[in-house]
GURONU-274528 format. One record per residue (C-alpha): x, y, z. Coordinates in steps of 0.1 Angstrom, whole numbers. Example, Ala and Ser with C-alpha at 12.3 -4.5 7.8 and 13.67 -1.06 7.14 Angstrom:
<sites>
{{123; -45; 78}}
{{137; -11; 71}}
</sites>
This chain:
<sites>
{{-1065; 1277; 157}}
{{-1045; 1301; 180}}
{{-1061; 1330; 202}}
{{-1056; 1354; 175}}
{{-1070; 1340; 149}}
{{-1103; 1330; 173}}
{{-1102; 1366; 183}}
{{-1102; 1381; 150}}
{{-1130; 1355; 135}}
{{-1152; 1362; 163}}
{{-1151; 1401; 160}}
{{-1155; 1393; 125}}
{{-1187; 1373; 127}}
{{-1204; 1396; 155}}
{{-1199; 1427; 133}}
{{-1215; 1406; 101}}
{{-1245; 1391; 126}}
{{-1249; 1429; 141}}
{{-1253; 1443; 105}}
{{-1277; 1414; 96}}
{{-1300; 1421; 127}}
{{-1298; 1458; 114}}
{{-1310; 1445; 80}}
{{-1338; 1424; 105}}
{{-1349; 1454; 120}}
{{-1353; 1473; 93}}
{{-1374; 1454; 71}}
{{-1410; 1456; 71}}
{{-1425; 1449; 36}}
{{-1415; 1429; 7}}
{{-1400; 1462; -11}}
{{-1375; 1462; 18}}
{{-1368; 1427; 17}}
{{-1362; 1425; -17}}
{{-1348; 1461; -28}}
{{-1330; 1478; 4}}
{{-1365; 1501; 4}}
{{-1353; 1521; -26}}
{{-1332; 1548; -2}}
{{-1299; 1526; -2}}
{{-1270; 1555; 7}}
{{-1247; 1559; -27}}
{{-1217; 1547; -9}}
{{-1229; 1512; 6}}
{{-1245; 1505; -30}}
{{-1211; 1513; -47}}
{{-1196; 1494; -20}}
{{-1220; 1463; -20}}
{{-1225; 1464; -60}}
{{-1184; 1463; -58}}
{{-1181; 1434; -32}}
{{-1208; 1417; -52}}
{{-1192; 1418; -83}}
{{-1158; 1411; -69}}
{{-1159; 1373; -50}}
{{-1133; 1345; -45}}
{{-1134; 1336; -75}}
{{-1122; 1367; -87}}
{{-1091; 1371; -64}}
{{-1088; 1333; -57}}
{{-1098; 1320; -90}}
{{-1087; 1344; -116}}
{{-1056; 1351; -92}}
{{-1043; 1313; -98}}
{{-1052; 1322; -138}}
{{-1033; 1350; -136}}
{{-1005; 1333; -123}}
{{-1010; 1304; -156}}
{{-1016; 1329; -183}}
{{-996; 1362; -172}}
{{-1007; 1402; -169}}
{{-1029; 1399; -198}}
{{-1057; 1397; -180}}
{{-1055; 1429; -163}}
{{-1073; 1435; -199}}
{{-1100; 1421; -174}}
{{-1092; 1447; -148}}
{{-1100; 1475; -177}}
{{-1134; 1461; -188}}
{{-1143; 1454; -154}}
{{-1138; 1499; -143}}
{{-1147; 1510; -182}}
{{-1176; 1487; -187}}
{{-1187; 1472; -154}}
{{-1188; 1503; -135}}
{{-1188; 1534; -159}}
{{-1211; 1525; -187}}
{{-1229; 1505; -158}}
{{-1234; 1532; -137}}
{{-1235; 1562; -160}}
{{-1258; 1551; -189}}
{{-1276; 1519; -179}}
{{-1280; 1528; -136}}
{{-1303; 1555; -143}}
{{-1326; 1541; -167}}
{{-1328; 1507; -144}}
{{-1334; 1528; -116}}
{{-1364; 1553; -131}}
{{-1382; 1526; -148}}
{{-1378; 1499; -119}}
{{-1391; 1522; -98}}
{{-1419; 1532; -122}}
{{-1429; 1498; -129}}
{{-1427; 1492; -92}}
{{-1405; 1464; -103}}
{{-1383; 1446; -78}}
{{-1363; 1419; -95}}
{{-1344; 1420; -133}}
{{-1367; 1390; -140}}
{{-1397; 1417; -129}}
{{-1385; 1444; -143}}
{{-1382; 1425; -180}}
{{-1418; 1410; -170}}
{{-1434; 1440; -166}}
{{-1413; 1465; -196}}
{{-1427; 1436; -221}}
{{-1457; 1432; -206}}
{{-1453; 1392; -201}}
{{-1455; 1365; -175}}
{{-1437; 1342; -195}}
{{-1404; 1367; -195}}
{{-1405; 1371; -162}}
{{-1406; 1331; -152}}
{{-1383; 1323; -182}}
{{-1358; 1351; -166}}
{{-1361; 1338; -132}}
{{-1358; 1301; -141}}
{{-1323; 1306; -162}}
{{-1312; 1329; -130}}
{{-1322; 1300; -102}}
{{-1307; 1267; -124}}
{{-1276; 1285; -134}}
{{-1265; 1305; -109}}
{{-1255; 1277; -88}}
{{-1229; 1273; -108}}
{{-1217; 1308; -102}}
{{-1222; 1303; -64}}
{{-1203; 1270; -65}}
{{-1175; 1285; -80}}
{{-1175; 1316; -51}}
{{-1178; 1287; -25}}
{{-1147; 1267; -35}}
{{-1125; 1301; -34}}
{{-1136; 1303; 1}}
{{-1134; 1263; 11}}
{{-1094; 1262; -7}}
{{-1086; 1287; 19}}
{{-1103; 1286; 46}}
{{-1098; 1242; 52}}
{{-1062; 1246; 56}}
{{-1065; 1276; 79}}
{{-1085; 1262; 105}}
{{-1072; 1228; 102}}
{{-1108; 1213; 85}}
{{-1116; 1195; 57}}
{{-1127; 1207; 28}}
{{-1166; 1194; 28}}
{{-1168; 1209; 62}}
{{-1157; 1241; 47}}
{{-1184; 1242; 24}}
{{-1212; 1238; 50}}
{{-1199; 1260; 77}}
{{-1197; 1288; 46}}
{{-1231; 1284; 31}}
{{-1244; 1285; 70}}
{{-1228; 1314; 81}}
{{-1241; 1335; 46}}
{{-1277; 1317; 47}}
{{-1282; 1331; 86}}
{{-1281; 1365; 75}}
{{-1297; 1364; 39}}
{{-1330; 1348; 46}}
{{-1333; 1374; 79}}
{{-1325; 1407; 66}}
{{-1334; 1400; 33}}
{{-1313; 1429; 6}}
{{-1312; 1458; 35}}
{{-1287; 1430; 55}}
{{-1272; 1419; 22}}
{{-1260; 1455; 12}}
{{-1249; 1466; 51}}
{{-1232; 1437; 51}}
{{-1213; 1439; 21}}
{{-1202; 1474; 27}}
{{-1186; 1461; 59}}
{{-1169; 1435; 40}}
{{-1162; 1454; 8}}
{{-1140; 1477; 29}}
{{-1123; 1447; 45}}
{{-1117; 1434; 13}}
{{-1105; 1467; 2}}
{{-1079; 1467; 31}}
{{-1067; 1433; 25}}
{{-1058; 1437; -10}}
{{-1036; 1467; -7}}
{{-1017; 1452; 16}}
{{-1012; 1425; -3}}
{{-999; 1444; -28}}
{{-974; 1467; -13}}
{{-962; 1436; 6}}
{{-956; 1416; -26}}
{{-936; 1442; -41}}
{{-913; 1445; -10}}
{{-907; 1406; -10}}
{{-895; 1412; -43}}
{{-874; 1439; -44}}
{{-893; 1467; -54}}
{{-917; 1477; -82}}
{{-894; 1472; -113}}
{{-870; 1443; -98}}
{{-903; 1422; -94}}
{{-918; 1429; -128}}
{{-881; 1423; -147}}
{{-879; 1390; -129}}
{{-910; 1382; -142}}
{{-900; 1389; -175}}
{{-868; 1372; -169}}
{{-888; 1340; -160}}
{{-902; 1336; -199}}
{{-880; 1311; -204}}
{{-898; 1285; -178}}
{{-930; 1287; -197}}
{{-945; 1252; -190}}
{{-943; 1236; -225}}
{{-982; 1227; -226}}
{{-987; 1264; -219}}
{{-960; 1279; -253}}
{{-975; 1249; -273}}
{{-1006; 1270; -272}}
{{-995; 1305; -272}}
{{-983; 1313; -240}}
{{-951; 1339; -248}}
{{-940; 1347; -210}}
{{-961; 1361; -180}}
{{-957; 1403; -193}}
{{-966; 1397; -226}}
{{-1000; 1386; -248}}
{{-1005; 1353; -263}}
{{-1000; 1345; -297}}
{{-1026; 1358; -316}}
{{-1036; 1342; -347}}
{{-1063; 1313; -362}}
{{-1054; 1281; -370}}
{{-1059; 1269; -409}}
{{-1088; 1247; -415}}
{{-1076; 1210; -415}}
{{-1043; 1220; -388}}
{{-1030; 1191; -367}}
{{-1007; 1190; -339}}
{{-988; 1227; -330}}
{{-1004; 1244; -357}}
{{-1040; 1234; -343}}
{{-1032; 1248; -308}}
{{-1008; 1275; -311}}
{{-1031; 1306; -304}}
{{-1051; 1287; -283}}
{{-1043; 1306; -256}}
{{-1055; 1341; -268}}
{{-1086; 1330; -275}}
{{-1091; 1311; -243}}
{{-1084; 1348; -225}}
{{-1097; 1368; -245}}
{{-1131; 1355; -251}}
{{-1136; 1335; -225}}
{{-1122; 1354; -197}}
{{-1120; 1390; -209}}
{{-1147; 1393; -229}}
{{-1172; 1367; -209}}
{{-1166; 1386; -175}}
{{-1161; 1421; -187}}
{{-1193; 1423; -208}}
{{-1215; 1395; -186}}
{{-1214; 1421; -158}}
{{-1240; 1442; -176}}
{{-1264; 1414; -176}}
{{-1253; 1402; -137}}
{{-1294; 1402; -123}}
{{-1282; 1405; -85}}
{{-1256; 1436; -98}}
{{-1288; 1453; -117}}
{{-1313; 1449; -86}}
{{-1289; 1468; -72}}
{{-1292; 1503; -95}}
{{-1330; 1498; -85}}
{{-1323; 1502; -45}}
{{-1314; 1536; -47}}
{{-1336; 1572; -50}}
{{-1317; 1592; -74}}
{{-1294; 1592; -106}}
{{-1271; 1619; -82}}
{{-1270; 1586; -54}}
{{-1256; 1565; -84}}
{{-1230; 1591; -103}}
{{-1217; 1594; -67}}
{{-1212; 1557; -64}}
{{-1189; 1555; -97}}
{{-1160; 1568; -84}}
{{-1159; 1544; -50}}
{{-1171; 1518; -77}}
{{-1143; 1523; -103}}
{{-1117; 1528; -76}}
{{-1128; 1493; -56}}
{{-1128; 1473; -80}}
{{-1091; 1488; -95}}
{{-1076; 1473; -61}}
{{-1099; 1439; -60}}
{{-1089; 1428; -99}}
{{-1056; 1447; -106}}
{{-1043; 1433; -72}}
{{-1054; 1402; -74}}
{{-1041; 1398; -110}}
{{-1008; 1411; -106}}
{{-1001; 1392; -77}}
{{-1011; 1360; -92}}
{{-984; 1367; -124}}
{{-960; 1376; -100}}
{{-962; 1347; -77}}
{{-943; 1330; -101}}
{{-914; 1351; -92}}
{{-920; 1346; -54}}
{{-921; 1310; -56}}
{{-892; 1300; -81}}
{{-866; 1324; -66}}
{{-874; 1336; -25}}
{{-900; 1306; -12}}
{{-880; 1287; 11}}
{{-898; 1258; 34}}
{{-891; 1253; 68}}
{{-899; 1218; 76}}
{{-890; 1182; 83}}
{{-877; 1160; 53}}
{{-895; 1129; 55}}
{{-886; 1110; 20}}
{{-860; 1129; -4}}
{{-872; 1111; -29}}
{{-910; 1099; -28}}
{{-925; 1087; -57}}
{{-963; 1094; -67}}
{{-980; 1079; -102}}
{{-996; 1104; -129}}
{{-1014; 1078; -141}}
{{-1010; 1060; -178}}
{{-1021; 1086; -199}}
{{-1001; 1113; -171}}
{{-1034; 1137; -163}}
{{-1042; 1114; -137}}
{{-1049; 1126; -94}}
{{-1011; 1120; -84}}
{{-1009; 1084; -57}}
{{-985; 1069; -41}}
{{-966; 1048; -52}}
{{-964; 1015; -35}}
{{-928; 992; -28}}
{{-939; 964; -46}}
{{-956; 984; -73}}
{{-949; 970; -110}}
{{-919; 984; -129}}
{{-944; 1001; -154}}
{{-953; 1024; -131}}
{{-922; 1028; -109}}
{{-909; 1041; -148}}
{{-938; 1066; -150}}
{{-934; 1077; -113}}
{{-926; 1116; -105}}
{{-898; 1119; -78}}
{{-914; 1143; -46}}
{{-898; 1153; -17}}
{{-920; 1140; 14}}
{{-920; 1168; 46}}
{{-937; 1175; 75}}
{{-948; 1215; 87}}
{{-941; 1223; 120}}
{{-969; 1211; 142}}
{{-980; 1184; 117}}
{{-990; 1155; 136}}
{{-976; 1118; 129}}
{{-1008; 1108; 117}}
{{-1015; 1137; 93}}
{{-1007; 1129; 55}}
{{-976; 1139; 46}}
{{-967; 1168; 22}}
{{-952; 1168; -10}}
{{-934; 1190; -33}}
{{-920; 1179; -71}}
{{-886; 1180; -68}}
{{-864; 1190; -101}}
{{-827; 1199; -105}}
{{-837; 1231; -94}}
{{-848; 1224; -60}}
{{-823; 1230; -30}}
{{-824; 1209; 0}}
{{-806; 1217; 37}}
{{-806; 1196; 65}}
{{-811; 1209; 101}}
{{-783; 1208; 126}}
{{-791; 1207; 170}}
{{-827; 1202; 161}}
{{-831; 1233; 134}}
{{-856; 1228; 108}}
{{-847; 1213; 74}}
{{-851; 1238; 44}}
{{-863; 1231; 10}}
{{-859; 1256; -19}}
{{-884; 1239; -43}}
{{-875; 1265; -73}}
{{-910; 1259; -93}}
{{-932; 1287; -109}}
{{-965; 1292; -91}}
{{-983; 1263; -108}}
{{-957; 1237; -105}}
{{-958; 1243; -69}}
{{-998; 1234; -70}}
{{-986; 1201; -80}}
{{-990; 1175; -50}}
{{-1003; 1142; -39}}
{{-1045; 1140; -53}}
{{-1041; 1167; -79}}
{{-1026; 1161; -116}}
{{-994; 1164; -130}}
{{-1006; 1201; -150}}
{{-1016; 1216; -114}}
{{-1047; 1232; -97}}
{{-1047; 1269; -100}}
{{-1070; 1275; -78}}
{{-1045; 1268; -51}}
{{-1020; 1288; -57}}
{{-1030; 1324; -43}}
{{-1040; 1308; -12}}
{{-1003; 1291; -12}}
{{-987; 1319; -19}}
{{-1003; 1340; 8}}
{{-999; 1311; 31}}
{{-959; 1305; 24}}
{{-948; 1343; 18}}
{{-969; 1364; 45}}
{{-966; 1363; 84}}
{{-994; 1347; 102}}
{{-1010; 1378; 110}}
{{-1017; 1381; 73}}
{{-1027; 1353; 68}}
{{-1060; 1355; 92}}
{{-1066; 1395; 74}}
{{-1065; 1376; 40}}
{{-1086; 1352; 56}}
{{-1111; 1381; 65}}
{{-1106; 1395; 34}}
{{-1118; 1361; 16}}
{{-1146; 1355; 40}}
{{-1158; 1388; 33}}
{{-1153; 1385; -6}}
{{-1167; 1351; -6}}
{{-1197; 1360; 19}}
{{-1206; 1395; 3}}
{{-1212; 1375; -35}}
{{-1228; 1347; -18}}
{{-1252; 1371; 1}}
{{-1262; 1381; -34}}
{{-1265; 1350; -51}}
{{-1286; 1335; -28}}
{{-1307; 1364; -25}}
{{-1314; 1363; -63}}
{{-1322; 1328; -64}}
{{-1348; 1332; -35}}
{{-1360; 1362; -52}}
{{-1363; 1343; -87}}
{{-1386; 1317; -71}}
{{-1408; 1333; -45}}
{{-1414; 1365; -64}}
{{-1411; 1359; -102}}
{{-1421; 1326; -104}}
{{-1444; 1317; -74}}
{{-1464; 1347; -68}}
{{-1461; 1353; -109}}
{{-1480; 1323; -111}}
{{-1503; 1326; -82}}
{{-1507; 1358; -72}}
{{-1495; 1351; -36}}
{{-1494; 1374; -9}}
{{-1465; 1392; -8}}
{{-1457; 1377; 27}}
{{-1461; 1342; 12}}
{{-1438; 1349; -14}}
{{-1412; 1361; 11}}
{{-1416; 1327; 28}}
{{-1412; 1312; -3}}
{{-1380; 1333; -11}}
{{-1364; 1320; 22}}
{{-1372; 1283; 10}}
{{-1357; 1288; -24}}
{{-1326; 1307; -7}}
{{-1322; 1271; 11}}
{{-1327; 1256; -24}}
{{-1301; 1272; -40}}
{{-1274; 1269; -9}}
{{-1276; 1231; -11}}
{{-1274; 1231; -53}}
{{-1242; 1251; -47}}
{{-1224; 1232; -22}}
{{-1236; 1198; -36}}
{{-1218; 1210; -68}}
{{-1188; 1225; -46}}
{{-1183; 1189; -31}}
{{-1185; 1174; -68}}
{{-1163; 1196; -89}}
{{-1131; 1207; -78}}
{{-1103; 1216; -97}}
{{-1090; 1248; -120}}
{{-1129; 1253; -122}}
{{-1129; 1287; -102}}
{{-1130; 1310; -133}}
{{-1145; 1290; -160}}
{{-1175; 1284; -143}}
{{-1177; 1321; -132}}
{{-1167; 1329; -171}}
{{-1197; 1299; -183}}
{{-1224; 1321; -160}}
{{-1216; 1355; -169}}
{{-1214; 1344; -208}}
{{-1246; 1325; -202}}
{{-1264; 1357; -189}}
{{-1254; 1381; -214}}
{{-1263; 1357; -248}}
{{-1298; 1353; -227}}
{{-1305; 1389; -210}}
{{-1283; 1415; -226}}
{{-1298; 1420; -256}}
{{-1333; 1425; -243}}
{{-1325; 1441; -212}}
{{-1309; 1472; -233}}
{{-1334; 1471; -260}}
{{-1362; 1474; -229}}
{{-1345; 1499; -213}}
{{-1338; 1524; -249}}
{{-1358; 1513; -279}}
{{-1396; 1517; -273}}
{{-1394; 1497; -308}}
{{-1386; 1463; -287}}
{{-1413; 1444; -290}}
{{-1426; 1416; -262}}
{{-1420; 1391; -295}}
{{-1388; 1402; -298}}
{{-1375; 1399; -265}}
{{-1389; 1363; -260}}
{{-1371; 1351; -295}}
{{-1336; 1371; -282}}
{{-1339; 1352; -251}}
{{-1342; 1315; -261}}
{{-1319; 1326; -288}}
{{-1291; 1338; -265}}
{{-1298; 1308; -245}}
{{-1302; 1279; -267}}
{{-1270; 1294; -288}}
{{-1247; 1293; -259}}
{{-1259; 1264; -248}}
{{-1256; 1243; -278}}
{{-1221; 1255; -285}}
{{-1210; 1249; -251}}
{{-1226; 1210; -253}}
{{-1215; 1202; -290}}
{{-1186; 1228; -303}}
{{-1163; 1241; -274}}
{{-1135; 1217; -267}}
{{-1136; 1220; -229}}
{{-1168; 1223; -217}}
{{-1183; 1194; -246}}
{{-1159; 1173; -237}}
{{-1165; 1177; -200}}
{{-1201; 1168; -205}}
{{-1198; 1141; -227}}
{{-1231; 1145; -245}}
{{-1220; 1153; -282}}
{{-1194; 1121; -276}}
{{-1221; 1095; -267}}
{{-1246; 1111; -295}}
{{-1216; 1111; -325}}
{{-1183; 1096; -311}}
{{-1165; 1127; -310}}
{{-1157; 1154; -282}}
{{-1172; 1184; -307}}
{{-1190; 1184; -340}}
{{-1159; 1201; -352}}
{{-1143; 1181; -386}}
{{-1111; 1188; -404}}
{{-1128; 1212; -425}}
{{-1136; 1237; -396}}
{{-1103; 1257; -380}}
{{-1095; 1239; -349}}
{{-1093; 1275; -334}}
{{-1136; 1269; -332}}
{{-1131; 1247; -306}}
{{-1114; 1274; -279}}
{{-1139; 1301; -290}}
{{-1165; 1313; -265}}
{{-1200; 1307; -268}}
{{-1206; 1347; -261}}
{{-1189; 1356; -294}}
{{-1212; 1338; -314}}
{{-1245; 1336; -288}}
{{-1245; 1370; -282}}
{{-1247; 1388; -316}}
{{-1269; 1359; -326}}
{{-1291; 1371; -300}}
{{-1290; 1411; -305}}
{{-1296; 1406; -343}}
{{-1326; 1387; -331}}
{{-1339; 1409; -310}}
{{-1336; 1439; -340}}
{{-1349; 1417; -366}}
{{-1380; 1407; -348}}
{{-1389; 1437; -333}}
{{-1387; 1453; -370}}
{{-1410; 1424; -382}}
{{-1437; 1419; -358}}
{{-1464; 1445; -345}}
{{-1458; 1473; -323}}
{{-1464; 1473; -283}}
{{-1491; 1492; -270}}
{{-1482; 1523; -276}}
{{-1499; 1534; -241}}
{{-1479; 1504; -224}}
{{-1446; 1519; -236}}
{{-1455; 1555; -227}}
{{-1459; 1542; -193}}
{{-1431; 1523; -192}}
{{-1406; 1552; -198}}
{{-1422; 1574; -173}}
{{-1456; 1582; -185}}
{{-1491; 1573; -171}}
{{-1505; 1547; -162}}
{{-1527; 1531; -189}}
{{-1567; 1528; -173}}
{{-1582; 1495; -176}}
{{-1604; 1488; -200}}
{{-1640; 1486; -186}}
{{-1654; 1450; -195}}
</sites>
């Protein structure tokens, strides 16, 4: 690590532990620890709901998608501004905010507790949010880790642990007022980071339209697992379409693709947001609907650069690395040879000398190289080498060049990862390979700062969900004891999400970001909306749309969806097959979210119950949207 980057780190770091000792200082009682104190500035929430929303696995993990599946998912980008900011802000911010603070509530598991009158809500809530969101947060931490290892020259476990110290120190002190001051510092670092990255890409390439044409231009190398299932070049959509009931081979997979995006990614992310707990706490930290319409603008406009940026740099990587990435190196092996594995989706290995001809006959040819400064005992580097791939040797001790010519996640391919590539590499590489080193240590600010800021969050809403909904629920505990508590279930969570981090790894950035935010809005949309605007909503209602949403998108995920049952294995070892999916169904079932069948499931619950069963106390609702408190019966 060179003086610069040291320098840079440690201003970094003393600005995030002076903002957390700010947070420190100012928090006194449980209402500042767990809700800023209700008087959050406009800005710093905009900023700090925006850097919440937006983490590493957004520019890391959705970057390397982008880079896969093309500029479709700047469809992401538009949900994200339309739905996750403006209907956010503008129609569900106010109503959060007036009846949180009416209810005195100070958590969305509280909040639901208390607008349906019910202790079971409010622990079911805050159990789904503290089980599940380590998911979310292992996803935000391996962003972080694929960066930040080969930066500093550590490993990737050691990564994980120094991240989910450095967030942890700051969280369980200043509680939400250091989250927020925090994340405002880091949001605008973030904001910084991205622009550049932008403008800089687009001079690399040539220009505005010279890059995007040469992405078009580069249809033609569309990976051929990637057309089989739709995949029609980086500018344009997928094939859209469903597959016949009974369809086999191409005709089972070929729109795929669209439905992958769309529901998964799209429509998972861009509607989950409105049920994101530690995003609504946040419409609850503020005094007044003015503070929020003030924050929709700084809102909209953040999270335009964060997404857009991040997705149109990941397409047009592809351009970056099949037609200017040239490596400066040593040449070690010209032609290296590293095994897929029998069935070819095997972690890449060497291949050994005296290896049998079976798999000498399945080996990939790599070129082996060296980086400046490597030393003689660090693993070598490899890149696939096709007939594309240019290769100069260096004359009176000048480098060696290679001109691997690959598309972005070709050159993700390398020694421990499989032959179809690890996406979530690939921003990283690019940034790495294309950008000075200067950059590279502002990107790495902007990533610690994207990473941190959604950590912050996350582990502030699983402490929350334990010491206040579920501990003092039960209990009745002092409110200091249940910020004790909190701190101890912060802990909790931070070793669920980097025990996951070290166990998973792998092109699991954005689908376990897309699994969480699905997950939430089958469970929480439907009631949270029908709390916040239909006095109808009945406590009955809302506990039936939750285990609905729930149980729906959970069952699909273990026994219908391709990827994720097949990943858990449980409907294979109850039935002998990957899905419960037959030739009678349309293969197409298989790539279909759980959200698009969880989450109208769970809305039509929610109406139909609430029209069946008895009304709430009609004095419990009036108070609820802003009327008095109902007296206690005597008795």
């Amino acid at each position: 690590m060179d003086i610069f980057t040291l320098s840079v780190l440690i201003v970094y770091l003393l600005a995030t532990g002076y903002l957390g000792y700010q947070g420190y200082r100012q928090t006194k009682t449980a209402t500042d620890y767990l809700v800023a104190g209700r008087n959050a500035n406009p800005v710093v929430m905009a900023l700090s709901y925006g850097a919440t929303f937006i983490s590493t696995s957004a520019i890391v993990g959705f970057g390397g998608v982008a880079a896969n599946f093309g500029m479709g998912l700047l469809w992401l980008t538009f949900l994200n501004i339309f739905v996750g900011i403006f209907i956010a802000f503008v129609f569900l911010g106010n109503p959060t905010r007036r009846m949180g603070h009416h209810l005195d509530a100070h958590t969305f598991p509280e909040l639901m507790g208390k607008r349906f009158n019910s202790r079971f809500i409010q622990i079911a809530c805050a159990l789904i949010i503290f089980c599940f969101m380590p998911l979310y947060a292992m996803a935000v931490i391996i962003g972080g880790a694929e960066f930040i290892g080969p930066i500093f020259h550590i490993t990737y476990n050691a990564a994980l642990y120094i991240f989910a110290l450095l967030v942890a120190a700051y969280v369980i002190a200043g509680g939400l007022k250091g989250v927020m001051l925090t994340d405002a510092l880091q949001g605008a670092i973030m904001l910084v980071g991205m622009i550049i990255l932008l403008a800089v890409t687009y001079v690399i390439l040539g220009g505005f339209a010279p890059a995007h044409q040469a992405l078009t231009d580069l249809g033609a190398q569309v990976p051929k697992p990637l057309a089989a299932i739709g995949h029609q070049g980086w500018t344009s959509m997928p094939a859209f379409g469903w597959a016949a009931a009974g369809a086999t081979g191409a005709d089972a997979s070929r729109y795929n693709l669209w439905w992958i995006m769309v529901s998964t990614i799209v429509m998972g992310v861009g509607i989950g947001v409105l049920a994101q707990p530690q995003l609504i706490v946040r419409f609850m930290t503020v005094k007044s609907k003015q503070s929020l319409n003030r924050g929709v603008a700084a809102g909209g406009l953040f999270i335009l650069f964060m997404t857009g940026v991040a997705f149109i740099v990941g397409a047009l990587s592809n351009v970056y690395f099949a037609k200017h990435e040239t490596i400066s190196c040593r040449i070690v092996d010209e032609a290296a040879l590293l095994d897929p594995g029998a069935d070819g989706k095997a972690k890449l290995s060497l291949v050994a000398a005296d290896a049998p001809a079976e798999i000498k006959a399945r080996a990939k040819t790599f070129i082996a190289y060296r980086m400046p400064g490597d030393a003689e005992d660090q693993p070598l580097r490899y890149v696939l080498k096709t007939p594309a791939a240019s290769l100069t040797r260096g004359v009176d001790n000048a480098p060696d060049t290679i001109k691997p010519g690959l598309i972005a996640i070709a050159r993700s391919i390398t020694l421990g990862t499989p032959m179809q590539g690890n996406s979530d590499t690939i921003i990283p590489s690019y940034v790495n390979s294309a950008f000075p080193k200067w950059f590279g240590v502002l990107f790495l600010m902007t990533l610690l700062s994207a990473a941190m800021s959604t950590l912050s969050s996350q582990f502030h809403t699983m402490g929350t969900a334990i010491g206040r909904d579920v501990f003092e629920t039960l209990t009745g505990g002092h409110s200091s004891r249940s910020v004790l508590i909190t701190r101890l279930g912060i802990v909790v969570g931070i070793i669920a999400a980097i025990t996951l981090g070290k166990a998973v790894r792998g092109n699991i950035i954005a689908l376990a970001t897309a699994i969480f935010f699905g997950l939430c809005a089958a469970s929480f949309l439907p009631a949270f909306l029908g709390g916040l605007f239909w006095k109808r909503m009945t406590r009955a209602a809302a506990i039936a749309s939750i285990a609905v949403g729930f149980l729906s998108s959970g069952l699909w995920s273990i026994f219908v969806n391709g990827k994720t049952a097949a990943g858990l294995g449980l409907c294979k070892s109850l039935i002998g097959r990957d899905t419960i999916l037959t030739p009678a169904f349309s293969p197409t079932w298989a790539v279909v979210d759980p959200l698009l069948v969880a989450l109208p499931l769970a809305a039509l619950t929610a109406v139909l119950v609430s029209l069946l069963t008895k009304p709430m106390n009609p004095d419990h609702v009036r108070y609820c949207f802003g009327g008095p408190k109902p007296e206690a019966k005597a008795g």
